[in-house]
Backbone as CSV, one residue per row, in Angstrom:
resi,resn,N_x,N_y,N_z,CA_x,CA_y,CA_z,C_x,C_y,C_z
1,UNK,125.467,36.071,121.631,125.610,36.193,120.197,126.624,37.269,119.869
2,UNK,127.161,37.231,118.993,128.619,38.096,118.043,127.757,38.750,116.846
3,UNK,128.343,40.074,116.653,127.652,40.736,115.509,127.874,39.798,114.752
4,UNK,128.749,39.007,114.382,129.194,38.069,113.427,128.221,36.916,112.773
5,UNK,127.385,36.837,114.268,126.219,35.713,113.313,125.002,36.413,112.527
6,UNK,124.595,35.723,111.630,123.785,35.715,110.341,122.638,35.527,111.194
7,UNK,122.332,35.486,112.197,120.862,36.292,112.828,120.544,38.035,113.128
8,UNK,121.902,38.591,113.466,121.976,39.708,113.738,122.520,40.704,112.408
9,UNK,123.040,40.218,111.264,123.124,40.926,110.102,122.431,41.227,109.311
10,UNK,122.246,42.288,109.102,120.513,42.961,107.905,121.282,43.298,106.501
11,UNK,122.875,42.764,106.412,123.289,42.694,105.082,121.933,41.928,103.898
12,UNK,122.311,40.560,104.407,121.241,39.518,103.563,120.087,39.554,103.496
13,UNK,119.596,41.222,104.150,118.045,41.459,103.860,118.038,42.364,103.078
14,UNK,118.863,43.110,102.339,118.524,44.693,102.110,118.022,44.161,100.116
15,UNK,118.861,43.047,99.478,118.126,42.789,98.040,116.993,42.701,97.940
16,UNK,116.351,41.392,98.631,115.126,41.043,99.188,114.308,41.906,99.337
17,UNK,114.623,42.949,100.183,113.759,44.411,100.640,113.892,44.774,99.557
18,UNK,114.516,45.361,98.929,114.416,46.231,97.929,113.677,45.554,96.321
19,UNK,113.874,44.569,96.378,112.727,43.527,95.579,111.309,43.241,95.783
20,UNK,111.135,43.553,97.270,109.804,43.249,97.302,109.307,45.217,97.374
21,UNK,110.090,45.784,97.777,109.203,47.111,97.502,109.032,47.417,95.996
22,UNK,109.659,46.795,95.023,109.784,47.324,93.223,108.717,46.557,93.139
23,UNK,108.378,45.238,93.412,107.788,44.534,93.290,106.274,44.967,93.842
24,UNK,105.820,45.800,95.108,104.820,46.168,95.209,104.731,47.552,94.714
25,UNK,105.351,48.547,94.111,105.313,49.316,93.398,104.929,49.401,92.111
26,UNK,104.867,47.975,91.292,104.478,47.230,90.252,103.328,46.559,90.043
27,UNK,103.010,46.537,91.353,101.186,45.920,91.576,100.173,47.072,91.078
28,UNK,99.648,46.432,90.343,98.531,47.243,89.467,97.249,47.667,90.374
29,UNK,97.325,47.160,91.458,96.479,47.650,92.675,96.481,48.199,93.546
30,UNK,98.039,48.814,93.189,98.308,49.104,94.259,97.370,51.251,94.103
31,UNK,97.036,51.509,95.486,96.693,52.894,95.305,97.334,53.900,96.747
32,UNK,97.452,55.063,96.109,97.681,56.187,97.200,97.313,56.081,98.637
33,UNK,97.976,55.818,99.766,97.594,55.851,101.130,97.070,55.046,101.441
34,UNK,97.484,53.567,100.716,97.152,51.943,100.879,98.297,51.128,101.612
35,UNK,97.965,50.554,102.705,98.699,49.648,103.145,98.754,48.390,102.442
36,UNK,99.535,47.699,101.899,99.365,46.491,101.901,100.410,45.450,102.246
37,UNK,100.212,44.035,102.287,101.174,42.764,102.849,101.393,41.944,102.073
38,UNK,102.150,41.005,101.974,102.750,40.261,101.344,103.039,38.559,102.255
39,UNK,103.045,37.552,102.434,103.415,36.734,102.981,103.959,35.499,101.915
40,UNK,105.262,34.754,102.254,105.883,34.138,101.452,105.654,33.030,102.386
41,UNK,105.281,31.540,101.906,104.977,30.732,102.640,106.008,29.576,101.781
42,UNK,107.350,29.025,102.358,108.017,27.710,101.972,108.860,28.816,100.730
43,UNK,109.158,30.036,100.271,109.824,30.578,99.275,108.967,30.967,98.265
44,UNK,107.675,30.656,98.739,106.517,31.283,97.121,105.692,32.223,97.755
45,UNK,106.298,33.524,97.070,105.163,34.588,97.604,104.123,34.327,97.080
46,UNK,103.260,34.803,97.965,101.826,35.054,98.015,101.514,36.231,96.919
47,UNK,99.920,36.778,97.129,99.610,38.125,96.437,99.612,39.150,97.352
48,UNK,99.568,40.112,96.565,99.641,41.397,97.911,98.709,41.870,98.033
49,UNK,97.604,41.719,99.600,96.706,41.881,100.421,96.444,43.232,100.522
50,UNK,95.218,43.930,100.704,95.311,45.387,100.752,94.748,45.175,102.889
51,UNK,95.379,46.547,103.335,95.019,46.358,104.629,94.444,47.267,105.312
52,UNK,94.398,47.420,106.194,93.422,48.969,107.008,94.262,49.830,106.835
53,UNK,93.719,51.220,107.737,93.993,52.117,108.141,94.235,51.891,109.780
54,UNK,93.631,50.891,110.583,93.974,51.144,112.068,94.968,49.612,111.959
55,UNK,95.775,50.383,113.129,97.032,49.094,113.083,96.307,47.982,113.956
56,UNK,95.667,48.180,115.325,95.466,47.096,115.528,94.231,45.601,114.899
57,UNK,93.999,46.425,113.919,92.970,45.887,112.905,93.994,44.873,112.047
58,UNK,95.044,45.747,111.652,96.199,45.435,111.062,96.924,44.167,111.592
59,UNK,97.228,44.770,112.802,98.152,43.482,113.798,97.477,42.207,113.933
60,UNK,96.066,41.841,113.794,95.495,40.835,114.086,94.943,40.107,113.152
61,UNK,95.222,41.071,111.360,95.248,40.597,110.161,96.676,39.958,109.858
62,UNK,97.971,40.243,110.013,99.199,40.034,110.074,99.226,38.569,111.115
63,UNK,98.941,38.307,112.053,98.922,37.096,112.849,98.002,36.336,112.262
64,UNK,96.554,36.585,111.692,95.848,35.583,111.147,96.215,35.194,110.401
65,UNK,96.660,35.403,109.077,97.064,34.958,108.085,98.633,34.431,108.058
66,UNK,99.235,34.915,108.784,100.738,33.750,109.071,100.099,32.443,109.937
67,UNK,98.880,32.936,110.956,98.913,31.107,111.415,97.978,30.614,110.516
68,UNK,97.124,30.786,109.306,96.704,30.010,108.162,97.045,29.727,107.027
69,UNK,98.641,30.085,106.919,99.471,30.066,106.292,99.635,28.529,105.411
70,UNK,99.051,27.562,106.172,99.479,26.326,106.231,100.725,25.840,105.710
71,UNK,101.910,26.566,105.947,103.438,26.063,106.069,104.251,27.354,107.097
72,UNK,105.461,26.875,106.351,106.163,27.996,107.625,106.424,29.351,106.747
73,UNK,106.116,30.295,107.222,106.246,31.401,106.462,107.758,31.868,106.698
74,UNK,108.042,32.504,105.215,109.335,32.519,105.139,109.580,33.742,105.410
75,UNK,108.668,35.051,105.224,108.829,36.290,104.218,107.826,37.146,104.614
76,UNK,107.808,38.237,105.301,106.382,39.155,105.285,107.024,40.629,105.236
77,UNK,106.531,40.978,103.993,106.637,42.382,103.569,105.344,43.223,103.927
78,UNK,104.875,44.155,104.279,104.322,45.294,105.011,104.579,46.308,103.333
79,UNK,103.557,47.350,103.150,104.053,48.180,102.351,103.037,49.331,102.331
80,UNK,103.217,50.525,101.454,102.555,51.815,101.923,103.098,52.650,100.666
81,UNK,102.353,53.265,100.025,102.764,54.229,99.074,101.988,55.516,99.388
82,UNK,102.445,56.991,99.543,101.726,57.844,99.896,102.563,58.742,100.518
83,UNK,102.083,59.893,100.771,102.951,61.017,101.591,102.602,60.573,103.301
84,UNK,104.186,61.052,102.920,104.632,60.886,104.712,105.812,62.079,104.984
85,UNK,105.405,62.197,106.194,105.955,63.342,107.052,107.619,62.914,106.763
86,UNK,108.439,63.701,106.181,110.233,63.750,105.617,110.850,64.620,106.247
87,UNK,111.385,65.207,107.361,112.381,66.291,108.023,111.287,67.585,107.060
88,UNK,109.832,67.224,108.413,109.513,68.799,108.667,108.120,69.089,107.241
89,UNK,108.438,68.194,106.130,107.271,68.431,104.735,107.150,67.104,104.253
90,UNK,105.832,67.196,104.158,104.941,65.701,103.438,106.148,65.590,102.077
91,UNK,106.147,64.506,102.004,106.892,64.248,100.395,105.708,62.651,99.901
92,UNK,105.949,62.836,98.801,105.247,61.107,97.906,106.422,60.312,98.160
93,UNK,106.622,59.318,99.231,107.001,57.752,99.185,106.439,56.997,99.508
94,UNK,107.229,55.798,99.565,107.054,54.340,99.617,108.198,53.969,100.714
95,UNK,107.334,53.330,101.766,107.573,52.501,103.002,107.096,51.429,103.012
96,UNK,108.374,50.549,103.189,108.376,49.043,103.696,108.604,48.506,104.948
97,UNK,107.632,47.377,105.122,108.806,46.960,106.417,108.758,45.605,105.543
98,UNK,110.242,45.056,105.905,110.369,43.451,105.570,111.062,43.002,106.541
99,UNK,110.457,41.596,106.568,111.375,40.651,107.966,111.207,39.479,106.743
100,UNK,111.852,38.387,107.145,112.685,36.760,106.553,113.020,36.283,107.887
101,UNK,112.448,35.240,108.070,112.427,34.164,108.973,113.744,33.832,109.456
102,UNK,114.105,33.533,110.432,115.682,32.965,110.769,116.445,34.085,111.316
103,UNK,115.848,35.708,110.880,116.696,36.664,111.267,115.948,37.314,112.349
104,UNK,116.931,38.061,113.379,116.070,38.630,114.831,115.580,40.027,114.147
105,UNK,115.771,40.305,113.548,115.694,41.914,113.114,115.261,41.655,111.382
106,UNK,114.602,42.852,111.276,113.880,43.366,109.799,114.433,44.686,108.998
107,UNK,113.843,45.354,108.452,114.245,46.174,107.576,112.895,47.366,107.284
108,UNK,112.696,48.233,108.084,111.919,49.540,107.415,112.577,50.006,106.030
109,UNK,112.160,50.272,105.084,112.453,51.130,104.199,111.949,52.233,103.909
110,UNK,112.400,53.340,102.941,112.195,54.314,102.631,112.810,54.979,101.251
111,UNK,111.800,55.206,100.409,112.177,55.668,98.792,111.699,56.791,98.371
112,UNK,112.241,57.685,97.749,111.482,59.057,96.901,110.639,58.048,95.850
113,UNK,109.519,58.821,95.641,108.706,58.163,94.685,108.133,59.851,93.846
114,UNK,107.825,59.790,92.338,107.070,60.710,91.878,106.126,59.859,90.786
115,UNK,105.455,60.473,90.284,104.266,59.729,89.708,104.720,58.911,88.563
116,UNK,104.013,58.101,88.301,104.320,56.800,87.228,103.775,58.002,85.915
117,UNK,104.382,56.644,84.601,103.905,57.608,83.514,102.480,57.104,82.680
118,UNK,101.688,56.363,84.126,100.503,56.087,83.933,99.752,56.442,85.260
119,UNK,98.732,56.981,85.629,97.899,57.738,86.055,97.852,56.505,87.143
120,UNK,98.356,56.874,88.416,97.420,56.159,89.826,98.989,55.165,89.947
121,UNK,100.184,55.398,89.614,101.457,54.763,89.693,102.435,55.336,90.342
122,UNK,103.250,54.468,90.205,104.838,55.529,90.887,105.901,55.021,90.418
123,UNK,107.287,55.726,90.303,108.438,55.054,90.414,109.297,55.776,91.385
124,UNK,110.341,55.261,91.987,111.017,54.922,92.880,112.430,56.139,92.210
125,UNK,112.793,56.940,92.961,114.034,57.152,92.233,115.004,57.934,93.665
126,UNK,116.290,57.851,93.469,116.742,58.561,94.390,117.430,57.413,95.130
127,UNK,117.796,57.427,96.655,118.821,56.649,97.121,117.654,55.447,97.935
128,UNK,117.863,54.373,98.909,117.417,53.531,99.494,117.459,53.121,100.607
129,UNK,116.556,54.154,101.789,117.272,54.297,103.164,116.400,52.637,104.104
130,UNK,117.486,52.720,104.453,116.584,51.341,105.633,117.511,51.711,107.107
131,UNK,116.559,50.919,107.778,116.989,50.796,109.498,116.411,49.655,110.125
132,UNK,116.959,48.830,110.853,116.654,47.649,111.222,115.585,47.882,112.678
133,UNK,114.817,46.942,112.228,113.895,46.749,113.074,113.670,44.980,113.656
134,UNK,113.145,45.131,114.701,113.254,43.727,115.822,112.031,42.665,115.038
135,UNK,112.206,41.893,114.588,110.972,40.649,113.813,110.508,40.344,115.117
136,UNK,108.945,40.590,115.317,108.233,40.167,116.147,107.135,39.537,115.365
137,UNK,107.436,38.703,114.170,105.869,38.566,113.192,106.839,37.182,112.939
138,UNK,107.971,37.035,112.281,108.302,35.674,112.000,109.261,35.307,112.413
């Protein structure tokens, strides 16, 4: 393969990513130091799932629900709002991971977040860091 093919480019993921993190930032369920998922099955997302605290609890919720998917899943967003360790001090963000089907590689994200101007919210402000990661889910 050539950097050149559209399996190995995380150009055509970074809107997408950044749509589905506004988009779970906007979930009215969403709460502090909550994982939650997303799965797009045929181009129609799903709702967003709340998930554990232990990953391999996690990992075997993430495989169940893509193989009962009953179509081909297109889309699985991962998400997390809460402080996380930033060069050395906890800060309030929001971490994504997103993968899209067809591509070998995904998209971690990472956003400054400070509190919404409603109690138990957030918004997003500041720049939009990502780094590609290997799709081992779709």
């Amino acid at each position: 393969m050539t950097s050149s093919d559209p399996k190995n480019s995380l150009g055509p993921l970074v809107k997408p990513a950044e749509a589905a993190l506004n988009e779970l930032l906007h979930f009215p369920e969403l709460k502090a130091d909550q994982w939650l998922m997303r799965v797009t099955v045929g181009g129609e997302a799903g709702g967003w799932e709340a998930m554990t605290a232990d990953t391999a609890t996690n990992d075997r919720m993430i495989k169940e629900r893509v193989a009962q998917s009953g179509g081909p899943v297109t889309e699985l967003a991962m998400g997390y709002a809460g402080m996380i360790d930033c060069r050395g001090s906890k800060r309030l963000m929001a971490y994504l991971q997103y993968f899209k089907s067809g591509y070998e590689h995904g998209l971690l994200c990472l956003r400054h977040l400070k509190d919404g101007p409603q109690p138990g919210t957030f918004e997003g402000f500041g720049g939009f860091l990502i780094v590609g990661a290997k799709n081992i889910w779709i």
